[in-house]
N, C-alpha and C positions, 0 to 999 in steps of 0.2 A: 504494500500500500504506500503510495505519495503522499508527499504534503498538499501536494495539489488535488486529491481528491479526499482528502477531510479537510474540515473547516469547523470552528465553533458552530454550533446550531446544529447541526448533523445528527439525528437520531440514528442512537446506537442500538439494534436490535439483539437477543437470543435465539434460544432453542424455540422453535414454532412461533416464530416472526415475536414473541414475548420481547417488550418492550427493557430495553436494561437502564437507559437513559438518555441525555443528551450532551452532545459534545461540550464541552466549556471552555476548553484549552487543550491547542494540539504541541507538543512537546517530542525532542526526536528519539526520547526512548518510553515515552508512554505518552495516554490520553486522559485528562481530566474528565470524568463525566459525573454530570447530577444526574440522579437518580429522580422520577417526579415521587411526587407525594406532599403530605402536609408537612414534613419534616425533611426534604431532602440532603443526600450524603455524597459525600463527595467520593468515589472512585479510583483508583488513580491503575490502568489499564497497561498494560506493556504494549507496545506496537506489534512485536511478534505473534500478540494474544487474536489480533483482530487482523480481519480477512474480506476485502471487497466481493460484495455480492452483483448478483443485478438490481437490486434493487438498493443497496448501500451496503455499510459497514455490518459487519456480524459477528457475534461472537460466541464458540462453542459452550453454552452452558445457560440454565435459566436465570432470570433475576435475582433468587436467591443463591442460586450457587458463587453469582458475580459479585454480590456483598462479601460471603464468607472469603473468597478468593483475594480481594482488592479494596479492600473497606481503609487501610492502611498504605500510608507511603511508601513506596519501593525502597526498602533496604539499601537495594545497588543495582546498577544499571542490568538490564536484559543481557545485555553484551557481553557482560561480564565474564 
């Protein structure tokens, strides 16, 4: 995936089109995304985790599985 084909605002979907959030800041080794809700959380995504679709951004896992997964800052980079 490019820079050029994410951008803030970009809904970021899961497993069965399941909504994960929306982009907030794109970063070159992860992606910021809020979560909707009355309480939204910040995410924080690896680049290598997310995968262009035809229809956008995807990522292998539901809603909750992407909380448990990313609810916390990345330690260290993907690259690493």
């Amino acid at each position: 995936m490019s820079n050029d084909e994410m951008t803030p605002g970009t809904r970021l979907v899961g497993r069965a089109k399941a909504v994960i959030g929306t982009v907030d800041a794109v970063f070159v080794d992860y992606l910021l995304v809020r979560t909707p809700g009355l309480i939204p959380v910040d995410l924080y995504i690896p680049r290598p985790e997310v995968e262009m679709g035809p229809d956008g951004p995807h990522v292998d896992g539901s809603p909750s599985e992407a909380y448990r997964r990313w609810h916390r800052p990345l330690k260290r980079a993907p690259h690493e």
